[in-house]
NUKE-130024 format. One line per 4 residues: number of its first residue (from 1); their letters; for each residue x, y, z of N, C-alpha, C. Coordinates in steps of 0.02 Angstrom, whole numbers. Layout:
NUKE-130024
NUM = A = X Y Z X Y Z X Y Z ~ ...
//
This chain:
NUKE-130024
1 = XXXX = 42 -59 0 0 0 0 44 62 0 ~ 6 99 -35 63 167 -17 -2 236 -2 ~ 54 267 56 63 278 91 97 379 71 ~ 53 418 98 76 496 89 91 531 170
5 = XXXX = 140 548 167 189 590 238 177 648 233 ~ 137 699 282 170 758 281 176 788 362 ~ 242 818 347 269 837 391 230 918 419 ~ 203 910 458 154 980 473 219 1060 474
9 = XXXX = 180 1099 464 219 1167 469 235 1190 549 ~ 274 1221 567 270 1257 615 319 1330 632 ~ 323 1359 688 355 1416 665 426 1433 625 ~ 469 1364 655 517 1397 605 509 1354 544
13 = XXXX = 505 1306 517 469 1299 425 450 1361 410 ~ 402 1414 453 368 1450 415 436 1515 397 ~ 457 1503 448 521 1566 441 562 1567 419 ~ 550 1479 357 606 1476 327 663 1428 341
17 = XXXX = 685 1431 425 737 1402 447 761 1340 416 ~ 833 1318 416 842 1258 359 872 1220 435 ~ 854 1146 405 915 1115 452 984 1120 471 ~ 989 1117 539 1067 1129 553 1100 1046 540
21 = XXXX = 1162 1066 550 1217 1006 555 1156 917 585 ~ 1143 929 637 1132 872 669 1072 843 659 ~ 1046 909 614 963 864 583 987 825 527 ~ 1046 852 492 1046 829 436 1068 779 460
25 = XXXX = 1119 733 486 1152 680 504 1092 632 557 ~ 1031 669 591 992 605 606 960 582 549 ~ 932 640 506 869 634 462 904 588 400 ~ 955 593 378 993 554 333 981 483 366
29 = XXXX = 1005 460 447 1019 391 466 936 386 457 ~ 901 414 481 837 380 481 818 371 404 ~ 818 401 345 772 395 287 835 327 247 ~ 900 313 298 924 262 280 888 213 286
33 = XXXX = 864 200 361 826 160 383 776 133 334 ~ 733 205 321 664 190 280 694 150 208 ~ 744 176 188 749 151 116 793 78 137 ~ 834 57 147 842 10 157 784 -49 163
37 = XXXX = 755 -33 211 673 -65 204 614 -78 159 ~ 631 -45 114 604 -30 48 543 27 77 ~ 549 52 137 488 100 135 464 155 116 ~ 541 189 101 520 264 80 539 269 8
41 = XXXX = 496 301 -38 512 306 -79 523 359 -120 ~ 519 417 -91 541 494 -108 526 522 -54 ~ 546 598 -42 529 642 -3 542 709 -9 ~ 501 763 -12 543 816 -12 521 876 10
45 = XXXX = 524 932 26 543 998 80 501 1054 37 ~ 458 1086 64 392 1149 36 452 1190 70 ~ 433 1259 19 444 1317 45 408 1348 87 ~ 414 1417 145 379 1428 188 299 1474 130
49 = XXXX = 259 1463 173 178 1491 134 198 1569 118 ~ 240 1605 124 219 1662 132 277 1661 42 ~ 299 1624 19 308 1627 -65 264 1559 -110 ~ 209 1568 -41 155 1512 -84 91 1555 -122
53 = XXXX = 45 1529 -164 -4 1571 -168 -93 1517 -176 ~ -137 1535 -137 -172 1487 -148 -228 1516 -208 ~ -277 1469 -252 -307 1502 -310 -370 1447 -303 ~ -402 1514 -310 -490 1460 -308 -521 1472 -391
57 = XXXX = -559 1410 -398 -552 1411 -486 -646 1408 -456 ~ -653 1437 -482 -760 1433 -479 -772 1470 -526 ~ -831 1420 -554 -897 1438 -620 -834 1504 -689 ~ -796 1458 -682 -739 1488 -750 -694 1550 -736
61 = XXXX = -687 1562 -657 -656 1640 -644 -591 1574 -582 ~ -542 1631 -595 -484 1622 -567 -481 1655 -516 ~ -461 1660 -450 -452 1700 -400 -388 1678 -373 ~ -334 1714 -361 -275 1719 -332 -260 1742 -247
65 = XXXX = -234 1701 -221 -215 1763 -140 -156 1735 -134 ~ -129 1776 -118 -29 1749 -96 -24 1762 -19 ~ 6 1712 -8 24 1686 68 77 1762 112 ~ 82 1745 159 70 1674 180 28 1672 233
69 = XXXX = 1 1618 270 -74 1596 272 -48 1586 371 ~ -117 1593 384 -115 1624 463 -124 1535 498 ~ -143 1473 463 -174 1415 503 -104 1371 512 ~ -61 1406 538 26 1354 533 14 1295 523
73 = XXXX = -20 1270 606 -39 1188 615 -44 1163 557 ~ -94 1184 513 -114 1144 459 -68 1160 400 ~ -40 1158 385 13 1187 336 34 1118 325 ~ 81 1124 257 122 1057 245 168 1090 241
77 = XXXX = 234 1054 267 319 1085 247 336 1040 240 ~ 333 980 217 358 913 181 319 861 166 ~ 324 833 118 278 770 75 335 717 62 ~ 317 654 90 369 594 97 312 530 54
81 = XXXX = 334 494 22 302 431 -1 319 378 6 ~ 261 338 46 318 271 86 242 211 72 ~ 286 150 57 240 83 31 270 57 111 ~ 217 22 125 217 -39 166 150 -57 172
85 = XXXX = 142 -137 221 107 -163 206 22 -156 244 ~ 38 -97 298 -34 -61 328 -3 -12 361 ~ -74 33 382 -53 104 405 -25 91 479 ~ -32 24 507 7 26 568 73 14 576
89 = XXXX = 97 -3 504 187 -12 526 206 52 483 ~ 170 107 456 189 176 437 176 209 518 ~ 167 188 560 126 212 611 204 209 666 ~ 223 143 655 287 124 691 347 167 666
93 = XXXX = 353 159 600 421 188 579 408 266 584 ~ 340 294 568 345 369 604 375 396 696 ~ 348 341 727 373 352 789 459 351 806 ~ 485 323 745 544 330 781 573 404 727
97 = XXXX = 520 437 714 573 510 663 609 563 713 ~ 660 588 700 688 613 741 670 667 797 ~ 704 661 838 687 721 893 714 794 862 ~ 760 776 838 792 842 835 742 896 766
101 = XXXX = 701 862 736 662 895 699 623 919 725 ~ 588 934 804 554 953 841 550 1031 820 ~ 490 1072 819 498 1135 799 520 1204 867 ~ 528 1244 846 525 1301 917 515 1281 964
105 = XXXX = 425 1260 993 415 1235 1035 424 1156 1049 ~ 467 1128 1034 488 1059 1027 431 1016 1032 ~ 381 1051 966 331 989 934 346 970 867 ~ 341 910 857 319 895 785 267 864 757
109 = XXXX = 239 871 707 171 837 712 185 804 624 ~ 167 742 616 155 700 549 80 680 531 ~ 87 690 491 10 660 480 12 602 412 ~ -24 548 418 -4 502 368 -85 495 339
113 = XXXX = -81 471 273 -122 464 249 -107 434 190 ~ -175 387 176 -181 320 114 -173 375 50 ~ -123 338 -6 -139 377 -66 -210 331 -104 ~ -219 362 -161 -261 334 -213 -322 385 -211
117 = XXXX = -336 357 -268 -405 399 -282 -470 352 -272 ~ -529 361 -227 -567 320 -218 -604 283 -283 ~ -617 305 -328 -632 278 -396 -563 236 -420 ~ -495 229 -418 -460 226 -450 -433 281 -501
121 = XXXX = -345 302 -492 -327 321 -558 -255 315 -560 ~ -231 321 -613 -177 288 -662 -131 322 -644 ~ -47 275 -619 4 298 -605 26 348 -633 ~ 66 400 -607 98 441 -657 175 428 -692
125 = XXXX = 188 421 -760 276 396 -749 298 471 -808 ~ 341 488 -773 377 549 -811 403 524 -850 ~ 436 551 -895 484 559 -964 546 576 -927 ~ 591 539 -900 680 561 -902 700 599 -962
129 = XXXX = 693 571 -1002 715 598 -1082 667 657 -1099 ~ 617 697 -1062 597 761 -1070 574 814 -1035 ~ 632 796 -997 648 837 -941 651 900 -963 ~ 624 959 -923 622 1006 -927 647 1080 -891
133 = XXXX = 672 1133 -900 695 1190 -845 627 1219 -826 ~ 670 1246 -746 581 1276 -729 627 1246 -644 ~ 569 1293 -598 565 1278 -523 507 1207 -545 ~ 544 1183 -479 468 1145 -448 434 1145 -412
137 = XXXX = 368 1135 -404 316 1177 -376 260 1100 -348 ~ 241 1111 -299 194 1046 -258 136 1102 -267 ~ 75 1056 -304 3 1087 -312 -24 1045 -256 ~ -66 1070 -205 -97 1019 -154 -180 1052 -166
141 = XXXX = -219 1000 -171 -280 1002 -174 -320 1023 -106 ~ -338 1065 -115 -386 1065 -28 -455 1021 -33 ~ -465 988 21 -535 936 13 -604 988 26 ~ -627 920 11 -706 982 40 -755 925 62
145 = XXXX = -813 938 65 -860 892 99 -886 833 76 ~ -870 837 -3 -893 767 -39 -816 753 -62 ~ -760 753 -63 -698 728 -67 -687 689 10 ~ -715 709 59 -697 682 134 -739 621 113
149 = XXXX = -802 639 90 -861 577 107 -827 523 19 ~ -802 527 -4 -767 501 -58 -836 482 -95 ~ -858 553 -155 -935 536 -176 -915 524 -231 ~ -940 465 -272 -908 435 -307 -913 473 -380
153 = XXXX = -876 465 -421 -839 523 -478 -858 485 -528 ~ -892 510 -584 -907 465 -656 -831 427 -693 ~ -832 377 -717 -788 363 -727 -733 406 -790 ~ -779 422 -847 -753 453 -893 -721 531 -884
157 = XXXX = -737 550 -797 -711 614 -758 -641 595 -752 ~ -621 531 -704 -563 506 -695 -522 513 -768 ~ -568 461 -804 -542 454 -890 -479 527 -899 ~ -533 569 -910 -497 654 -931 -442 669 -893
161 = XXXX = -437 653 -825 -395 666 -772 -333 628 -777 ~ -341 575 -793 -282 523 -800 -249 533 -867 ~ -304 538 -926 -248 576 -1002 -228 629 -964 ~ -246 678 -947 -203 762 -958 -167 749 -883
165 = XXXX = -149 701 -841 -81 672 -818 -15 652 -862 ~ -64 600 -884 -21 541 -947 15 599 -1000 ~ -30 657 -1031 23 695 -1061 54 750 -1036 ~ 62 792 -981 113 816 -935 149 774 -904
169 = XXXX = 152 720 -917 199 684 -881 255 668 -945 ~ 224 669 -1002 267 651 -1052 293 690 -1085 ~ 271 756 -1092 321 824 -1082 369 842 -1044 ~ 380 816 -973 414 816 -942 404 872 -882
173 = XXXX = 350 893 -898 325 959 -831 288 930 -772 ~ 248 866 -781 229 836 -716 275 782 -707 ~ 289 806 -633 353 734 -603 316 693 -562 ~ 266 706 -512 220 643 -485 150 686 -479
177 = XXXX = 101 622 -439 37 656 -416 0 616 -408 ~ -39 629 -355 -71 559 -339 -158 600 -293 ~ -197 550 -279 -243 564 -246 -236 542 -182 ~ -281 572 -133 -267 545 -63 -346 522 -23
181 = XXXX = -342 463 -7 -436 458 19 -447 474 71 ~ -477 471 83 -529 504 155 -485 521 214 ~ -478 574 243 -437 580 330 -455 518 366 ~ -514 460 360 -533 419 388 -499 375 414
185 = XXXX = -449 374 344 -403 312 344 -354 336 351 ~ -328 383 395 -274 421 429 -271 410 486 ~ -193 443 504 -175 438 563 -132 500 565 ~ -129 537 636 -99 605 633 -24 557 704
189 = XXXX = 31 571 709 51 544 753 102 647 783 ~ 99 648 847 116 702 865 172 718 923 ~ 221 737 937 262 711 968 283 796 983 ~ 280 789 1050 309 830 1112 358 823 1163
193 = XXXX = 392 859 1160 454 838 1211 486 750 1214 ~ 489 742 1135 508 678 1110 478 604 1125 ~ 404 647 1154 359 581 1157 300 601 1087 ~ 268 509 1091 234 515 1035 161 491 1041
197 = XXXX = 105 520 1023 40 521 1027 18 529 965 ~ -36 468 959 -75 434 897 -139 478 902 ~ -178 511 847 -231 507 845 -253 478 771 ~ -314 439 773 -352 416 699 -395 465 693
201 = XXXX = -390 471 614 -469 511 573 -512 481 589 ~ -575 528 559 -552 580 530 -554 641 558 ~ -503 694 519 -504 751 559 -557 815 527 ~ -579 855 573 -610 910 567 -610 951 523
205 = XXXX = -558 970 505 -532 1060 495 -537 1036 409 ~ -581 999 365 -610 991 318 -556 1035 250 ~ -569 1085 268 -552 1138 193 -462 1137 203 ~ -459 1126 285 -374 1106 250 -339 1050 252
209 = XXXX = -398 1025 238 -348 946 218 -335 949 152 ~ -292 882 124 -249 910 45 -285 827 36 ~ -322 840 -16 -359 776 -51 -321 751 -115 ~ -255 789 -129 -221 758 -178 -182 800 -232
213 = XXXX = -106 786 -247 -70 834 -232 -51 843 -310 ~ 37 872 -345 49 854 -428 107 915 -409 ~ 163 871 -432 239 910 -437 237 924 -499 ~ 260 978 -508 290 1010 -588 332 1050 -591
217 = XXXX = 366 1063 -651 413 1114 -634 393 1159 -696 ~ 388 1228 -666 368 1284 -705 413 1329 -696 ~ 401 1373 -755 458 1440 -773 447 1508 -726 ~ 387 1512 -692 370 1569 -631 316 1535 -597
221 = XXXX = 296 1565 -542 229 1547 -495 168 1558 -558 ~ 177 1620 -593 133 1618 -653 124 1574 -680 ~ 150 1553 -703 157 1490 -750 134 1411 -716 ~ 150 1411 -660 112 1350 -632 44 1382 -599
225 = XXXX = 27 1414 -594 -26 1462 -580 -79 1417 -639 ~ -61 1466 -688 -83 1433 -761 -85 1347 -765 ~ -55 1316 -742 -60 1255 -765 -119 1227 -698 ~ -114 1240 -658 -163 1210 -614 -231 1236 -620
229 = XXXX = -223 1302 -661 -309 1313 -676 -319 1262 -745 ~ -279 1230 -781 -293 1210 -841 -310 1132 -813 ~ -294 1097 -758 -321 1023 -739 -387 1026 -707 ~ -428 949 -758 -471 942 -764 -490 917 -687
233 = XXXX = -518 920 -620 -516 905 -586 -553 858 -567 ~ -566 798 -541 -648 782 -531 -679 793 -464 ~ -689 844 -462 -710 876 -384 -768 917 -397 ~ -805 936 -447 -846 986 -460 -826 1046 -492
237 = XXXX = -875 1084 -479 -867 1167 -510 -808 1203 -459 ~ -804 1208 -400 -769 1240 -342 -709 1195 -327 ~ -678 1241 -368 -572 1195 -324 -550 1259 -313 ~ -510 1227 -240 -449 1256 -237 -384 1221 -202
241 = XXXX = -342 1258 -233 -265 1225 -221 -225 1272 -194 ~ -176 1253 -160 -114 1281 -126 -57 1272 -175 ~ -38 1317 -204 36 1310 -235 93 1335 -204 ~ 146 1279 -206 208 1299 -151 265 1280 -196
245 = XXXX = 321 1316 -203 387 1321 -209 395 1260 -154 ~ 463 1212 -204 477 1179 -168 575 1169 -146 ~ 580 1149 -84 651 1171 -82 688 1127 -133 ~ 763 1164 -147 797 1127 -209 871 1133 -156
249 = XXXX = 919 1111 -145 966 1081 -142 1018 1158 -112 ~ 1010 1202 -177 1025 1263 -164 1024 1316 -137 ~ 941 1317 -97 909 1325 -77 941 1339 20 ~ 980 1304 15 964 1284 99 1039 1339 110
253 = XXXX = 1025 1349 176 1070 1400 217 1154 1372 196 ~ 1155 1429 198 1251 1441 203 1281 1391 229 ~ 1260 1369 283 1308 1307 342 1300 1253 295 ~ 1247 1246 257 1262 1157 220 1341 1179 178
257 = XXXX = 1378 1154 225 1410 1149 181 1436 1104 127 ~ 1464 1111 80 1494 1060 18 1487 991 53 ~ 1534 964 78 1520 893 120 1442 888 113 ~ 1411 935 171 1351 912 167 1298 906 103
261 = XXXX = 1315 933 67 1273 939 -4 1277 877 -32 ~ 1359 849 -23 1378 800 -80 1335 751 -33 ~ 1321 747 23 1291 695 47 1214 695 40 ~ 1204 743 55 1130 745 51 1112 720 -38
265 = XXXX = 1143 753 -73 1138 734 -141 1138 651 -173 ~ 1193 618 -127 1200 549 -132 1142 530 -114 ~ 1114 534 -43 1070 483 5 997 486 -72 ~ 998 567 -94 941 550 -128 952 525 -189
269 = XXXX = 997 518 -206 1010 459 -269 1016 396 -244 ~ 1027 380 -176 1020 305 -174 943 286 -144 ~ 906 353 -126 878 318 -127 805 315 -184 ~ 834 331 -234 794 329 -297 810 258 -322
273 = XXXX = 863 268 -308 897 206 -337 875 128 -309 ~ 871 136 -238 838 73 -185 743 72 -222 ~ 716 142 -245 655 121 -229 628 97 -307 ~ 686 115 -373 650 97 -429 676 18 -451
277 = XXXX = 735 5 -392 749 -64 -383 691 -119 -355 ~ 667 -80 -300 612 -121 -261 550 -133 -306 ~ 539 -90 -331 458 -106 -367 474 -100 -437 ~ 550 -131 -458 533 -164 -538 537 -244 -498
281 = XXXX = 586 -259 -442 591 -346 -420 514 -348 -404 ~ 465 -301 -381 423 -313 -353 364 -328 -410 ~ 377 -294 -462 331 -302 -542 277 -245 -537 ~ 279 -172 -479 257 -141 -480 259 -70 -523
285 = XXX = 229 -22 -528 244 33 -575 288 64 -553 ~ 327 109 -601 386 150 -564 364 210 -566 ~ 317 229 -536 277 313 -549 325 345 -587
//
């Protein structure tokens, strides 16, 4: 089963702050862990909301507001993708994520949740060979009241949704994207002063949950702006999405230094490398 991570926002994500020295050296041993295991299979780092912009698309009008956005808690500042075989051993290997990622107030909060789309829809696999320049940018879907209750979607809706994937993906401007079902089948795990507390969905706060997300890389916020009003959604007349800058390598504070780059750079080539190993032995898709 797989399996969507996000690492909740808090004050310093929002302020930007990058990891120091000793996050990087737990957070490396641990996503060793995960990949070794075959569990994790990508992961990667939002910019803070306030160079995000969210856009509500209704009855054919575009509406824009740029961040950044007052609900921290609910925020995402990282999206991780991890297969295993139920949400209770994603439940285990979250408990042991590091302390030292603890925010300001030495909380951290994860929230896990089932991917897929309750109808079903079709892996995404990029084009290596049409690859493209451009930032990359995480589109996150906000849910609403019939995405929570998962009301079921005509099929030939999906149909449209899954081509105009299938061809941004083969241009080389969409790199993944997936759907996410119900908070139901979630679990939020929350950890204070390096202890850890479970709660199950579903959760409340409805309009900010992310019902399903789509990496791309565009030439300005304009420009992916534009592309997320152009997907066909199957949610109705009323969407809206969060668009976020996502961190790149370069990105991160002065102190990473060289050493640390070349490492951080490795761990994520091996572990691309561990996960498109695991699910070709496994006869699964390689998104």
């Amino acid at each position: 089963m797989k399996f969507i991570i996000f690492r909740r926002a808090d004050a310093g994500t929002e302020q930007g702050a990058m990891p120091d020295e000793q996050l990087l050296k737990d957070m490396g041993a641990y996503k060793a862990q995960l990949v070794s295991a075959g569990v994790m299979r990508a992961g990667e780092g939002l910019k803070p909301s306030d160079q995000a912009v969210r856009v509500l698309l209704s009855e054919g009008k575009v509406s824009v507001v740029g961040g950044p956005f007052t609900e921290t808690r609910e925020l995402v500042a990282g999206i991780s993708v991890f297969e295993a075989a139920s949400r209770d051993e994603v439940v285990e290997w979250i408990k042991r994520w590091p302390a030292s990622d603890a925010g300001p107030d030495g909380k951290v909060g994860i929230e896990i949740r089932e991917a897929g789309c309750p109808g079903g829809c079709a892996e995404v696999h990029p084009d290596p060979a049409a690859a493209v320049e451009g930032t990359r940018f995480a589109i996150l879907l906000r849910s609403s009241a019939e995405l929570e209750a998962e009301t079921p979607v005509p099929q030939e809706v999906l149909d449209r949704l899954d081509a105009h994937n299938a061809a941004e993906a083969k241009k080389g401007v969409l790199l993944a994207a997936d759907g996410l079902r119900s908070s139901a089948l979630g679990t939020r795990v929350n950890f204070s002063a390096g202890r850890a507390t479970t709660v199950d969905g579903p959760f409340t706060e409805i309009k900010e949950l992310v019902a399903g997300y789509w990496m791309i890389k565009a030439r300005s916020m304009a420009e992916a702006i534009a592309w997320a009003a152009a997907v066909p959604y199957p949610c109705g007349a009323r969407v809206e999405v969060e668009i976020r800058p996502m961190v790149e390598p370069g990105d991160l504070d002065p102190a990473f230094t060289p050493p640390l780059r070349e490492a951080e750079r490795r761990m994520r080539s091996e572990q691309l490398e561990a996960g498109m190993l695991a699910r070709l032995a496994s006869g699964a898709p390689t998104w």
